[in-house]
C-alpha positions in Angstrom: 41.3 -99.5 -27.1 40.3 -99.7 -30.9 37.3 -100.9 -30.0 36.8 -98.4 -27.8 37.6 -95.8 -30.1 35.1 -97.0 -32.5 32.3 -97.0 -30.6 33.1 -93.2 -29.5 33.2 -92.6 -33.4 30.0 -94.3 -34.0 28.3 -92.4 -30.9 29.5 -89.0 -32.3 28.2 -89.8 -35.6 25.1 -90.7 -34.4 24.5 -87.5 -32.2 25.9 -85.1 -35.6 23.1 -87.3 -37.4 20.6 -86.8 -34.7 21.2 -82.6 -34.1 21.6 -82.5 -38.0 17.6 -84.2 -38.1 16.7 -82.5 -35.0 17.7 -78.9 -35.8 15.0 -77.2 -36.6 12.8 -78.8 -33.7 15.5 -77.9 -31.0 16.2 -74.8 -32.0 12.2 -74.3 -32.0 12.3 -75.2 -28.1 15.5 -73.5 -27.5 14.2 -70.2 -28.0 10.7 -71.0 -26.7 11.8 -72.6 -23.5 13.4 -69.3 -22.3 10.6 -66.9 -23.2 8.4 -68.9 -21.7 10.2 -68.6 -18.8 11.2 -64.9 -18.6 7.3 -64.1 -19.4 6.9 -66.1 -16.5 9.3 -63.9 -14.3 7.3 -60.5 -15.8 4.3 -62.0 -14.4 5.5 -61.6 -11.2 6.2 -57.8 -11.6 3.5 -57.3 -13.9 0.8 -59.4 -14.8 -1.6 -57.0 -17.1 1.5 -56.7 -19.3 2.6 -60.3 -19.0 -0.9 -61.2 -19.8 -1.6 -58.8 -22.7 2.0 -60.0 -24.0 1.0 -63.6 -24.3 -2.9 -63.1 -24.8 -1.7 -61.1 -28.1 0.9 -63.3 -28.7 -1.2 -66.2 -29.3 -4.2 -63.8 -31.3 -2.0 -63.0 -33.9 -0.2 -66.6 -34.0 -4.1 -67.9 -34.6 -4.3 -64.7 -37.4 -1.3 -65.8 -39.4 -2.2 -69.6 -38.6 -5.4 -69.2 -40.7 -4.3 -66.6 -43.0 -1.6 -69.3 -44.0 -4.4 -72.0 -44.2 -6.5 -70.3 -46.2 -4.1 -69.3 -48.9 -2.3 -72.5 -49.1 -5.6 -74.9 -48.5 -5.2 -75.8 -52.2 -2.4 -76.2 -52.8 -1.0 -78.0 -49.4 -4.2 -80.0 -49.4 -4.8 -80.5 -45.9 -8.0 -79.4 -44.9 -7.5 -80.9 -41.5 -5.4 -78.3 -40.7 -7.5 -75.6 -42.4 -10.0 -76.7 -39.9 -7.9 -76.5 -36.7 -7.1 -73.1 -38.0 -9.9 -72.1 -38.5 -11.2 -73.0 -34.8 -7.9 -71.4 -33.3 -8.7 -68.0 -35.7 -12.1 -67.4 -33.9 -10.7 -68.8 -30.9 -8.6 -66.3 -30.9 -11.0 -63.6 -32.2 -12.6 -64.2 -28.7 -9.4 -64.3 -26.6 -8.6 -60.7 -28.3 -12.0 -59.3 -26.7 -10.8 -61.3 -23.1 -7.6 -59.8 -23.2 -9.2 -56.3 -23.4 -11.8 -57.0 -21.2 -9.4 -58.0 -18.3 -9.5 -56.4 -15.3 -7.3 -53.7 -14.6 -7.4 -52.9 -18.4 -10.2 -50.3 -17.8 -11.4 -50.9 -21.5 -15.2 -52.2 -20.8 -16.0 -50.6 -17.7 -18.9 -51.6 -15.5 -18.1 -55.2 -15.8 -16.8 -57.5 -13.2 -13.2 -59.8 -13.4 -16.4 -62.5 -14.3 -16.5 -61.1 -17.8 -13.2 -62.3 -19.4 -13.9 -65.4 -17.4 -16.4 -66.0 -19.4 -15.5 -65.1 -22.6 -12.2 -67.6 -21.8 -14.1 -70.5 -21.2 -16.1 -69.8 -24.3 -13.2 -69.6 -26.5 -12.0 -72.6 -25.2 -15.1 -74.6 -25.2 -15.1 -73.1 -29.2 -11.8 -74.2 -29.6 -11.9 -78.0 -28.1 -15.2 -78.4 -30.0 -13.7 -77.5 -33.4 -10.2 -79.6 -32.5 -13.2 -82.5 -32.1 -14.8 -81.7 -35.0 -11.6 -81.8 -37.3 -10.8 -85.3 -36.1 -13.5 -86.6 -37.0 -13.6 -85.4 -40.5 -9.8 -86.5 -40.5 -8.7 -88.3 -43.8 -12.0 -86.4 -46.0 -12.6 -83.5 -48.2 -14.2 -79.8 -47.8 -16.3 -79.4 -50.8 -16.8 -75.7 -49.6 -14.2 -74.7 -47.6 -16.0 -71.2 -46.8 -18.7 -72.8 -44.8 -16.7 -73.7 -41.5 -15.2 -70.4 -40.6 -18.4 -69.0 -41.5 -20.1 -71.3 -39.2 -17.8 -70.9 -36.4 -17.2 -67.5 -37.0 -21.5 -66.9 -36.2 -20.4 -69.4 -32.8 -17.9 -67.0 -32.0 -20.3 -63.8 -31.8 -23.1 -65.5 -30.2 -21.0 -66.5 -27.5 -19.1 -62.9 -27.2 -22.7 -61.4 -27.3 -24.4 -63.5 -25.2 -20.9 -62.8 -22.3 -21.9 -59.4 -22.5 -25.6 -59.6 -22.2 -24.9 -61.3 -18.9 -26.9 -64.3 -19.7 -23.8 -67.2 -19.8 -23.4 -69.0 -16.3 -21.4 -67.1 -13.7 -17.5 -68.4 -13.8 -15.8 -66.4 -11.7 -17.0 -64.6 -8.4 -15.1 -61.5 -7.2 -13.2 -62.5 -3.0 -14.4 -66.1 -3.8 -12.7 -67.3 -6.9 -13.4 -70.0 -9.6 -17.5 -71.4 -9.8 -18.4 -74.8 -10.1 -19.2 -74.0 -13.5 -16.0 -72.4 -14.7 -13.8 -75.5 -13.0 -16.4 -78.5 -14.5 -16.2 -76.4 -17.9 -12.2 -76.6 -17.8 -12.6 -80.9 -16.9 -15.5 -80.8 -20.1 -12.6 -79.1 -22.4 -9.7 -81.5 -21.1 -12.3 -84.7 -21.7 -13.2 -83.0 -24.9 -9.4 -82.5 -26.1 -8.6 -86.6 -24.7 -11.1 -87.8 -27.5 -9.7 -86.2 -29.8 -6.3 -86.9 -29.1 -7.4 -90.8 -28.7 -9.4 -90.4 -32.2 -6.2 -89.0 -34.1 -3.6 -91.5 -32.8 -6.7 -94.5 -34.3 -6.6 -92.4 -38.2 -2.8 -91.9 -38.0 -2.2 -93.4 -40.9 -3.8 -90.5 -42.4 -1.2 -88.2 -41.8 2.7 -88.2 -41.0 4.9 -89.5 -37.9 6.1 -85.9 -37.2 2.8 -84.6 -37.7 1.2 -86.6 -35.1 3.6 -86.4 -32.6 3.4 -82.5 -33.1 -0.3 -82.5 -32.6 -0.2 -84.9 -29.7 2.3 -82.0 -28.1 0.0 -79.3 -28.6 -3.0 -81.1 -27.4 -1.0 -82.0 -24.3 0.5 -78.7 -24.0 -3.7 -77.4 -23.9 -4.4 -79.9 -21.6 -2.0 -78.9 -19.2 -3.1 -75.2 -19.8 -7.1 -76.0 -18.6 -6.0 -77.8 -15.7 -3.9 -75.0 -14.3 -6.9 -72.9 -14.9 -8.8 -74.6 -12.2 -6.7 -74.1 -9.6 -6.3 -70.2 -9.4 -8.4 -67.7 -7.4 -7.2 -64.9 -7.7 -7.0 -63.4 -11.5 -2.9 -62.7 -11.4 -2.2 -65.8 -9.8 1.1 -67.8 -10.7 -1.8 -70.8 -11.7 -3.3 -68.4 -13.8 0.1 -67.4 -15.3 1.2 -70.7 -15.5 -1.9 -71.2 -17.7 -1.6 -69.0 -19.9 2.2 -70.3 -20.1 1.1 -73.3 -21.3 -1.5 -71.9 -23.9 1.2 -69.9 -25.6 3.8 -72.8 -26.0 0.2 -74.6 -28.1 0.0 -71.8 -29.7 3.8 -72.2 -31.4 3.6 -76.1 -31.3 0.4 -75.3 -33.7 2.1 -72.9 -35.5 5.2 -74.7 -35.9 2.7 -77.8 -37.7 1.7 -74.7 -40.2 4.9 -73.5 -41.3 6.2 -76.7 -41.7 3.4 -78.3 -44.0 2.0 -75.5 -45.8 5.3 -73.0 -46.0 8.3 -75.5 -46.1 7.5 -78.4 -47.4 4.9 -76.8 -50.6 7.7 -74.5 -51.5 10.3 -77.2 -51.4 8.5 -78.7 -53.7 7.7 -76.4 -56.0 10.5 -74.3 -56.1 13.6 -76.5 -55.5 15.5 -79.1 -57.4 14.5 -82.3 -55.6 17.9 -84.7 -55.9 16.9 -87.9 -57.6 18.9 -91.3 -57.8 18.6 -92.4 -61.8 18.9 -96.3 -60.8 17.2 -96.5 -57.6 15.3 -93.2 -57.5 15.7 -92.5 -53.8 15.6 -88.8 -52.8 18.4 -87.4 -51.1 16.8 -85.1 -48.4 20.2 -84.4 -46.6 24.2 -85.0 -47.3 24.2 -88.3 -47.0 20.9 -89.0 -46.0 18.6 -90.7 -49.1 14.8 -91.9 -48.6 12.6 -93.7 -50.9 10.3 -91.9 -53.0 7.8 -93.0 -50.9 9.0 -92.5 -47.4 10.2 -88.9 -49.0 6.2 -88.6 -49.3 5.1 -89.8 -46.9 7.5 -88.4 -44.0 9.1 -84.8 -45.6 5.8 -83.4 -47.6 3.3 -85.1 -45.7 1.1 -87.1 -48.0 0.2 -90.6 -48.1 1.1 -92.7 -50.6 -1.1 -95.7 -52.5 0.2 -97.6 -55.1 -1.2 -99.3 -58.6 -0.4 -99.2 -62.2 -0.3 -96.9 -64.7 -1.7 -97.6 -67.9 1.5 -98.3 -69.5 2.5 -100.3 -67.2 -0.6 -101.9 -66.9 -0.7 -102.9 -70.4 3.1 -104.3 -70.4 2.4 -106.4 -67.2 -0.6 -108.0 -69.4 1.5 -108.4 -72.3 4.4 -109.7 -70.5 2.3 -112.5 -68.1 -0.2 -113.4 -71.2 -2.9 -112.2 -69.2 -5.0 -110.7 -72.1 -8.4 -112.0 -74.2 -7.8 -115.2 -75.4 -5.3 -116.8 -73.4 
């Protein structure tokens, strides 16, 4: 019976630990668990405003994504996620001009249901090829950090202009569905997004645990999104819905990588009292909870730690082992 007892008390601590750790990241899916669904349910009433809902959704998400980037690139320091924002920004800048080119919106007329097709597939093909391009320069420096969205920002009008000049492949084909270009272009995007899943998991030592595991979600989470978008043929279809589903929960997995590392954790640093033992000088991160100053780093502000010597200390360890000239 005692033991018994114990091992309920043990369990129940663990779980308060666990919720206590988990909070923020439940309470994340929580809420976006049921939107997702009950945006689901409009789009089977309405899909132009389901569609406009969530097409909007994620535009501004990518505008305060790379707003947030840009003003904290300095001082958060990670320009791998300046990239990615800056790939989901024009992504979105693209996605915007889909949204209103849509059919049934009535905003571009004279143009066929293949028009947003297009411009979808070229915001995602921008949008995989930056995610590719930010892996690989994983774990360097941008010496100018306006040259990117300039860069991709050009991309992102060429391909809008050359949608609208009629002179991209056909991707969509009104009574017939989907071309073999559109659903190939979807399996290019998910082959693209694999690499560079596969190439972040081999530099993960250049960024954190929750980081990675985050990332690996929304890449999943996009995945998932260009595979559903090979299997609709009609434009309000519940593939095409559950599509778009799936882009907006990568949208706040992305965003949620944002607030945390160049909101939460910058400002905790800078503008809180960080609990320090005096002996052992672990951190205390939670009642209770304490993590060495470099787990506290490495895990809760995102950076990697390397050690050596100070001067100082340098010069005491010489003096103290008899390791200077002469001996």
């Amino acid at each position: 019976m005692g033991s018994s007892a114990a091992r309920d008390r043990l369990t129940s601590a663990a779980l308060r630990e666990f919720l206590h750790e988990h909070r923020r990241t439940i309470a994340f899916w929580v809420v976006l668990v049921p939107v997702s669904g009950a945006l689901y349910v409009l789009s089977r009433y309405n899909y132009l405003l389901f569609h406009s809902l969530v097409e909007l959704g994620a535009v501004m998400t990518s505008g305060l994504f790379f707003t947030i980037a840009v003003i904290m690139l300095r001082q958060a320091g990670h320009d791998f996620l300046f990239l990615l924002a800056t790939g989901f920004f024009w992504s979105g800048v693209i996605d915007l001009v889909h949204t209103l080119a849509y059919k049934g919106m009535g905003v571009f007329p004279g143009y066929t249901a293949d028009l947003p097709t297009q411009l979808w597939i070229t915001a995602r093909y921008l949008e995989s090829l930056v995610i590719l391009g930010a892996t690989v320069w994983l774990g360097r420096r941008l010496k100018r950090w306006w040259l990117p969205p300039s860069g991709i920002g050009v991309c992102a009008v060429l391909g809008i202009a050359l949608a609208f000049l009629g002179i991209l492949p056909t991707a969509y084909v009104e009574g017939q569905g989907l071309t073999q270009f559109k659903i190939l272009s979807e399996y290019v995007i998910c082959g693209l997004l694999a690499i560079a899943l596969g190439l972040m998991w081999s530099k993960r030592q250049s960024l954190s645990q929750w980081t990675i595991w985050w990332l690996t979600i929304t890449f999943v989470l996009t995945i998932f999104a260009e595979l559903a978008f090979t299997r609709y043929v009609g434009v309000y279809g519940v593939a095409n819905a559950l599509g778009h589903i799936f882009k907006l929960m990568a949208y706040a997995s992305m965003f949620r990588i944002v607030v945390r590392y160049m909101l939460e954790r910058p400002m905790r640093v800078l503008g809180a009292i960080v609990p320090v033992c005096a002996s052992c000088k672990a951190v205390r991160v939670s009642e209770g909870r304490w993590l060495g100053v470099e787990q506290f780093l490495a895990t809760d502000s995102g950076k990697q730690v390397s050690h050596g010597l100070c001067p100082q200390c340098c010069e005491a360890l010489v003096e103290r082992e008899g390791l200077g000239e002469g001996s």
